[in-house]
C-alpha positions as CSV (number, residue, x, y, z in Angstrom):
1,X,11.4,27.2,-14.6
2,X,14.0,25.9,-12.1
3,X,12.8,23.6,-9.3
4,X,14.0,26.7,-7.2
5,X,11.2,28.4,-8.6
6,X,8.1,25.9,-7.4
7,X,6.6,26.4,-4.5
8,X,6.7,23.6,-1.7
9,X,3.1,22.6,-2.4
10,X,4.3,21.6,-6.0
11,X,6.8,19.5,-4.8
12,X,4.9,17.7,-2.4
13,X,2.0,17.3,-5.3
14,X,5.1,15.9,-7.5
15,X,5.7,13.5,-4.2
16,X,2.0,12.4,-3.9
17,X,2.0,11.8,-7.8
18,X,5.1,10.2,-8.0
19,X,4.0,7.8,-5.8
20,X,0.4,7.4,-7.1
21,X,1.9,6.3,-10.4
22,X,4.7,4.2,-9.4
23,X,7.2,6.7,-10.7
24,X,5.6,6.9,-14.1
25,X,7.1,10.2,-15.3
26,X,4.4,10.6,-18.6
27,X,1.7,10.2,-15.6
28,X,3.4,12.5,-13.7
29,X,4.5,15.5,-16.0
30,X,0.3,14.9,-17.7
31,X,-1.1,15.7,-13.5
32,X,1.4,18.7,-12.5
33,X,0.9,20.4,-15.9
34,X,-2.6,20.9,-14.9
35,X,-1.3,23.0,-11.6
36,X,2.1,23.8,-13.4
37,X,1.7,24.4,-16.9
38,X,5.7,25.0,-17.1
39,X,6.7,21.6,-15.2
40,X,8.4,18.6,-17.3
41,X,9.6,15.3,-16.4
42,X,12.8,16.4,-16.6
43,X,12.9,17.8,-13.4
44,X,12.6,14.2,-12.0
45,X,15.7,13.1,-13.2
46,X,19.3,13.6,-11.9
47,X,21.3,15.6,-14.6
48,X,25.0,15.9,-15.1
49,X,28.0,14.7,-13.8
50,X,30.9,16.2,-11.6
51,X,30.5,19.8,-10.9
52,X,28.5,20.5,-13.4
53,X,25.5,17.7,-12.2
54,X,21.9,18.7,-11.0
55,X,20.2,16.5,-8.6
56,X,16.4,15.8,-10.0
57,X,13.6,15.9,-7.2
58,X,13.6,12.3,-7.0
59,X,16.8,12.2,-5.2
60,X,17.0,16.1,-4.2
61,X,13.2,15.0,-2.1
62,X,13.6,11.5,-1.7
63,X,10.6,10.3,-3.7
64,X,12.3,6.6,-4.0
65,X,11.5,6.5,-0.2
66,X,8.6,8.0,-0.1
67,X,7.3,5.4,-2.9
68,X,8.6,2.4,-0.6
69,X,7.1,3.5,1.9
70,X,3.9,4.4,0.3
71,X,3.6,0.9,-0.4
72,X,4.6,-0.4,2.6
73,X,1.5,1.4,3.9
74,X,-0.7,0.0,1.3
75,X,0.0,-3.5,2.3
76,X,0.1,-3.0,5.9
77,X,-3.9,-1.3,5.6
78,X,-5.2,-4.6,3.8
79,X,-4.1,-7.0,6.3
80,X,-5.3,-4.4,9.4
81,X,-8.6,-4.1,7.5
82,X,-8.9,-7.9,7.6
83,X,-7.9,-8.2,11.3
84,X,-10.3,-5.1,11.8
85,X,-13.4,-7.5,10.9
86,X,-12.3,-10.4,13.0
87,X,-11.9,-8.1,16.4
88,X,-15.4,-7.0,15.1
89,X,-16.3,-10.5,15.6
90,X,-14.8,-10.9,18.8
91,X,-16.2,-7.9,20.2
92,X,-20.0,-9.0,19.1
93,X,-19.0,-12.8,20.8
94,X,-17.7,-11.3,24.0
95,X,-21.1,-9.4,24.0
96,X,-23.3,-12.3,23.5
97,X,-21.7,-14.2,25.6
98,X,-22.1,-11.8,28.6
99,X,-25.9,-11.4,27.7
100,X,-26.0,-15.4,27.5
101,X,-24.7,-16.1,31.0
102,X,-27.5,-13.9,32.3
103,X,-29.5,-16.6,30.8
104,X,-30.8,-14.6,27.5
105,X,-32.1,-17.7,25.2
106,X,-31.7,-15.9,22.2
107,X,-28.5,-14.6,23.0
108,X,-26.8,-18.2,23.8
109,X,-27.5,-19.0,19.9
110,X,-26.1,-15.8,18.4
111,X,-23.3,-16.3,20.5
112,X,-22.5,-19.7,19.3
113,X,-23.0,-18.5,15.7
114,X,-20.6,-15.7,16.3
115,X,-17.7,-18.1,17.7
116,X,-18.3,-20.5,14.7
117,X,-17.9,-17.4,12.8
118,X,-14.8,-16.2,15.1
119,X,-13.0,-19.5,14.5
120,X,-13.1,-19.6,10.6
121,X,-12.2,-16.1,10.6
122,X,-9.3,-16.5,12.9
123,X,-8.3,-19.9,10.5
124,X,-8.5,-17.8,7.6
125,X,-6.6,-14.3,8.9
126,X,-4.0,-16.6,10.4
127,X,-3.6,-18.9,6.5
128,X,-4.1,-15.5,4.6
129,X,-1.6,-13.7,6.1
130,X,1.2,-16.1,6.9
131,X,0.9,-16.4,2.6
132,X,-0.1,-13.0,2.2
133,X,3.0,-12.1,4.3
134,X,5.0,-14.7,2.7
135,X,4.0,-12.9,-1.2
136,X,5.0,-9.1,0.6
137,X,8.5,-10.4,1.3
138,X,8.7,-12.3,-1.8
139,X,7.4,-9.2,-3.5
140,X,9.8,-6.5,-2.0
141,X,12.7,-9.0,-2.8
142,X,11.9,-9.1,-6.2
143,X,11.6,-5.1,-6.4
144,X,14.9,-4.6,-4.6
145,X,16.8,-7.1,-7.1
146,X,15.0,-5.5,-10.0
147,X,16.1,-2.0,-8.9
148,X,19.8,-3.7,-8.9
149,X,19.1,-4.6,-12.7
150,X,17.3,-2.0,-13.6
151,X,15.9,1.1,-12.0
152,X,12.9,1.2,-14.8
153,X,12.1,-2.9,-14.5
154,X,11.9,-1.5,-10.5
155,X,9.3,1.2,-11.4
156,X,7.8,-1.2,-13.2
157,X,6.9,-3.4,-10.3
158,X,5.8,-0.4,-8.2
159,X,3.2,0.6,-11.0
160,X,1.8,-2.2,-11.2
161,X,2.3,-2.7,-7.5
162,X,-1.7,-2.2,-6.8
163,X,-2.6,-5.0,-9.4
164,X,-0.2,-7.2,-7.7
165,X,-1.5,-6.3,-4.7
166,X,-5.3,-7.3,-6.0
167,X,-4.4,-10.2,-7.4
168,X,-2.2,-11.6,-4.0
169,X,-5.8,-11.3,-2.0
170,X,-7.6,-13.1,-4.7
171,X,-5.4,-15.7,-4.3
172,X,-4.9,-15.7,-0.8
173,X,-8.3,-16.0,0.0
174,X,-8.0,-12.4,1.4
175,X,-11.4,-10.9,-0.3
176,X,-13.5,-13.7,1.5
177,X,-13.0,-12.8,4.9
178,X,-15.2,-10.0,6.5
């Protein structure tokens, strides 16, 4: 089969797998095969030069974009998960508070609890992700200079990006708040 011959729905599968797996192309050919029985890895893969050269779906589509922006997206959704909790927190505060200065008893002690609470969270969003941000630039740098070594040592670094990603808010302190 050509890539003339697969639908748009396969392409945009090929898009979503491409990346899911970082650009892994065994990963990739093992998932379409299951919809496309006919698809191989090949069709990734720029073919060819001069006027005899085939663009592969990664450039023809624009998967490497898609990819950096995939992951773009990844980060971006733990840090607004994180901030998420705190305005939680600040929400439940602003609450109590109104409750307390209508003289509830009970409401003047959750709402001191809840702006201890709204203070370490704020410390700890504001530390976590001045270093988490710090780790995503760092990161991205070190992808960009391994695509301009090699494109593979790139894909690499975007396979692995969600282990990276896991081990950044271990470190960061990111899994303790919320």
């Amino acid at each position: 089969m050509t890539s003339r011959e697969y639908p748009h729905e396969a392409k945009e599968l090929c898009r979503k797998l491409y990346c899911q797996y970082g650009g892994n192309p065994a990963q990739i050919e093992r998932e379409m095969k299951k919809q496309y029985p006919g698809w191989t890895r090949r069709l990734l893969n720029d073919r060819g030069t001069g006027p005899d050269s085939r663009h592969g779906w990664i450039t023809k589509y624009g998967f490497e974009k898609s990819l950096e922006l995939h992951q773009q997206n990844q980060i971006a959704s733990v840090v607004n998960d994180d901030e998420r909790r705190y305005q939680a927190v600040v929400k439940l505060a602003d609450h109590y508070q109104e409750k307390a200065l209508q003289g509830d008893e009970k409401a003047v002690q959750l709402f001191i609890k809840l702006t201890e609470q709204q203070i370490e969270l704020r410390n700890k969003l504001d530390l976590t992700t001045g270093n988490f941000e710090t780790f995503v630039e760092d990161f991205e740098l070190i992808v960009k200079w391994a695509k301009e070594i090699d494109t593979d040592l790139a894909k690499l670094f975007y396979k692995r990006k969600d282990e990276f990603i896991e081990m950044a808010e271990v470190h960061f302190g990111k899994s303790e708040i919320g």
